[in-house]
N, C-alpha and C positions, 0 to 999 in steps of 0.2 A: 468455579474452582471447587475441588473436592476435597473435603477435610476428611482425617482419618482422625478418631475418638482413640484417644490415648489415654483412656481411664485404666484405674485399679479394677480391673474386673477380675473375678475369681475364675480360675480355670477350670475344665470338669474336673481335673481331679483334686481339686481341694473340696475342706470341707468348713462350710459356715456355722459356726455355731451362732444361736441367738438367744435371746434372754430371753427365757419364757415366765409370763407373769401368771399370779393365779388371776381367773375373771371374778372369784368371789374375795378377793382382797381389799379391806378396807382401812385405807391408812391414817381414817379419823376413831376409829375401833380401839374402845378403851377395856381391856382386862383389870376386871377385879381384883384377881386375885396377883397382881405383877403392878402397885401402887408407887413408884417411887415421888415419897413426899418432895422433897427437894425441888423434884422437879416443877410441882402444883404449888410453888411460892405462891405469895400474893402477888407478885409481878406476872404471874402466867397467862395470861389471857385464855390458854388453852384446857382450865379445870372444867371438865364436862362433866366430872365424878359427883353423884349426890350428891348434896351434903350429907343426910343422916347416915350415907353408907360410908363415908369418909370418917366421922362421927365413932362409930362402932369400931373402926380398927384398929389395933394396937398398937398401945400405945409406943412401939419399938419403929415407929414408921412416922409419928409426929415430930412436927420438927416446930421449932420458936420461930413465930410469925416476924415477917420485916416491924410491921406498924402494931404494938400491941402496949395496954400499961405498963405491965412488966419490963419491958425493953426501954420505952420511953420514960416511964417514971409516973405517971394518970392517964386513966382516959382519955381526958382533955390535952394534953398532949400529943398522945398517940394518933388520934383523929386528926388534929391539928397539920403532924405531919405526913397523913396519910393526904388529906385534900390539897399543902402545899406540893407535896409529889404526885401529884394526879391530877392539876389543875383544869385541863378539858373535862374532866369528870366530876368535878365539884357540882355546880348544879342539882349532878342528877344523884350525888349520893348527898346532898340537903336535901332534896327532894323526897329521897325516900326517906331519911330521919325526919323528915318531916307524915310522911305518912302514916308512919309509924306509932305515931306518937299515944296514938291506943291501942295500939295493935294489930296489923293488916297480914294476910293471908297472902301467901305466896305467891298464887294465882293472879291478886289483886296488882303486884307491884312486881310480877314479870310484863304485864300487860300495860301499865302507866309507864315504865321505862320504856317497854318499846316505843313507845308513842313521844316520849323526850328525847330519846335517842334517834331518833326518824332523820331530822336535818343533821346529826352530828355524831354519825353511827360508830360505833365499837365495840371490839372482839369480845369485852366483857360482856360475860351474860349475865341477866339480871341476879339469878343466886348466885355467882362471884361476888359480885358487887356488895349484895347481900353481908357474903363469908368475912368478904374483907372488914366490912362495917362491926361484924361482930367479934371478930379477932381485936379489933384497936379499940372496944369498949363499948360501942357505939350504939349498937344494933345485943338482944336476947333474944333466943328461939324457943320460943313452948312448942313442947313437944308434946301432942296431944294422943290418949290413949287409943292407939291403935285396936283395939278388940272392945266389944262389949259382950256382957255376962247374961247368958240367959239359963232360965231353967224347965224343962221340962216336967212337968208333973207327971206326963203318962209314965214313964220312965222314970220318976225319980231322979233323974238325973242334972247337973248345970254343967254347962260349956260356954266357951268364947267362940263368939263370931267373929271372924276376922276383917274388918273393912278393907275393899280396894284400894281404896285413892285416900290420900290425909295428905290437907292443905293446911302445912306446918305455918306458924304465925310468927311475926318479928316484931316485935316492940322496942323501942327507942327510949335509949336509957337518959336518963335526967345530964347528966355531962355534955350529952351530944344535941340535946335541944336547946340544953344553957348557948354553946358554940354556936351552933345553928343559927340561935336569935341576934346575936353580935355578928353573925355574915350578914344576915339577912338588913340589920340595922346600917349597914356602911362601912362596917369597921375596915373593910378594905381598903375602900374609896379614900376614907380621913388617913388611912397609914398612907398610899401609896400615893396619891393625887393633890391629897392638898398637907401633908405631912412628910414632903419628902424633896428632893430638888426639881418631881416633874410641878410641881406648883408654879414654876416659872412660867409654866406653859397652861394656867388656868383657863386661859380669851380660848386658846385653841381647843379642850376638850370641852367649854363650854358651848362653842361654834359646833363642832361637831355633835355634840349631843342634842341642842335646838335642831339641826336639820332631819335629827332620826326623831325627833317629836313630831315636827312635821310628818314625815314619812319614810320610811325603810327604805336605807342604801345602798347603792351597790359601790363597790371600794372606789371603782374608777369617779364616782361622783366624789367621794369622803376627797380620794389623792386631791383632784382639784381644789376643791375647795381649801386645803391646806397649804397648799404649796402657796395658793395665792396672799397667804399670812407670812410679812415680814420677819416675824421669829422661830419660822420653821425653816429658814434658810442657814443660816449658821448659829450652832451648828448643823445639820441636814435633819430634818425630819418629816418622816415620808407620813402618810394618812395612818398605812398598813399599823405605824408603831404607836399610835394614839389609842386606833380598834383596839391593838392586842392588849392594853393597859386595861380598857374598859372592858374588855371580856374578861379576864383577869381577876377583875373588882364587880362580876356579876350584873356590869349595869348597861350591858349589850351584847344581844345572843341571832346567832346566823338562823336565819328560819327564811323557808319559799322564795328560796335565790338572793338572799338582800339580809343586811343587816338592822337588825330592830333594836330601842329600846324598847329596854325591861322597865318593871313598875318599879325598882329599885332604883334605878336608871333616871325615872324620873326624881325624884322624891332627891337624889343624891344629884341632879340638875338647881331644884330647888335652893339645897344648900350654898353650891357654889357661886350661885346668882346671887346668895347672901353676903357669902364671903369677896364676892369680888367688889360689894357696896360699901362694906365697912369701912 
C-alpha cells in the first residue's frame, strides 16, 4: 500500500527563516563591566566573578549579603544560619574553617574541596564557598601586596614590579572555630538524636550506625535491616530517614558508592551505647 507524506513542507515559494547563532558565543561568558550584584547573591551558585575584582567595585552595585553579622545580629549566628540553610554543604564549609585556622592559600583550599566534594559534588566553587564564609563572619582575606619595590642604581631610579599570580589567603575567625568545635563535638547529634522525639528511636540509629562500623552500606542493605526493627513499622520509617538524620548530624557521609561512618559517627555511637545503659 502506498502512503502519500502529508507533511508541512514549505513550498518554493516561501521563505524560511532561521535562527542564526554566533559560533563564538559563550553563554557562560561573564562581563565585567555589566555586574548585576543581586544576581551573584550568596544563593547563586553561578558567581564565577573574582573575588578581588568583585571587591574593587563600587560600592553602588553591593548589595547586604543573605547570611551576614549585621543582618543576623554575630558572626556566630550568621554562620550558624548559613550551615542550617546549606546543610549538604556544612562539612565542607567546617572543613575549610577548619583549614583555615592559620591561614591557607587559595590554591590550597580550591584543591582540598575538590577532593571533599568528589562523592557529593556542587555548583559551588570553592571561592564562593570561600565569599560566603567571609560575608557571615566566618572566613578574612589578606590581601597580599601585589608589587615589590626595586631600585635601580644605574639609573638612580625605584620602580614596582608587578607579580603575576597572588595566592590571596583566608583565615578563620575565632567565632567560627568557637562553632566549628561544638559541630564537630556532637552538638548535633545531642540536639537532634538523643534531645529530641527521634530518641524514641535510639536501638534503631544505634543498629544502623554498628553496621557502618563494621562496614559501608549501601541503602538497600541500611532499608532492610530496618524494616526488620518492630518500631520502624508504626509509625512508618524507612532506612532512607535514619541516613538523612545522621548525615544531618555529620556522623555519616556518602563516599565510593556506600555510606560510611565518620570519626564523629563513631565517637557519638560511643555515646549512645552509654545512654542506652544508663
Amino acid at each position: 500500500m502506498a502512503y502519500q507524506h502529508q507533511g508541512s513542507c514549505a513550498s518554493a515559494g516561501d521563505t524560511l527563516e532561521l535562527l542564526a547563532f554566533d559560533d563564538e558565543f559563550d553563554p557562560l561568558a561573564v562581563d565585567d563591566s555589566e555586574i548585576d550584584q543581586e544576581w551573584m547573591d550568596d544563593e547563586n551558585p553561578y558567581d564565577t566573578i573574582d573575588y578581588p575584582t568583585m571587591r574593587n567595585m563600587p560600592e553602588t552595585v553591593h548589595h547586604d549579603p543573605v547570611y551576614s553579622p549585621a543582618r543576623q545580629g554575630s558572626a556566630t549566628e550568621a554562620l550558624q544560619a548559613l550551615i542550617v540553610r546549606n546543610p549538604n554543604r556544612r562539612p565542607v564549609l567546617l572543613n575549610i574553617i577548619g583549614l583555615c585556622e592559620g591561614g591557607c592559600p587559595s590554591s590550597v583550599i580550591s584543591e582540598r574541596v575538590d577532593e571533599w566534594q568528589r562523592d557529593n559534588w556542587s555548583v559551588y566553587a570553592p571561592m564562593t564557598l570561600c565569599r560566603m564564609l567571609e560575608r557571615a563572619g566566618a572566613l578574612t582575606l589578606e590581601m597580599p601586596d601585589v608589587s615589590e619595590e626595586h631600585e635601580s642604581a644605574e639609573e638612580g631610579v625605584a620602580y614596582l614590579e608587578i607579580r603575576e599570580t597572588v595566592d590571596l589567603v583566608w583565615r578563620a575567625t575565632p567565632e567560627a572555630l568557637a562553632l566549628r568545635a561544638e559541630y564537630l563535638a556532637g552538638k548535633s547529634f545531642r540536639a537532634v538524636v538523643l534531645g529530641s522525639d527521634e530518641a524514641r528511636y535510639a536501638e534503631v540509629y544505634a543498629a544502623v550506625m554498628e553496621a557502618l562500623e563494621e562496614a559501608p552500606r549501601k541503602l538497600d542493605t541500611i532499608e532492610s535491616l530496618t524494616d526488620a526493627m518492630e518500631i520502624t513499622k508504626s509509625p512508618r520509617r524507612f532506612g532512607q530517614h535514619f541516613i538523612d538524620v545522621l548525615e544531618t548530624c555529620d556522623c555519616v557521609i556518602w563516599g565510593d558508592g556506600a555510606w560510611n561512618l565518620t570519626d564523629l559517627g563513631r565517637a557519638m555511637l560511643a555515646e549512645l551505647k552509654s545512654a542506652k545503659e544508663a
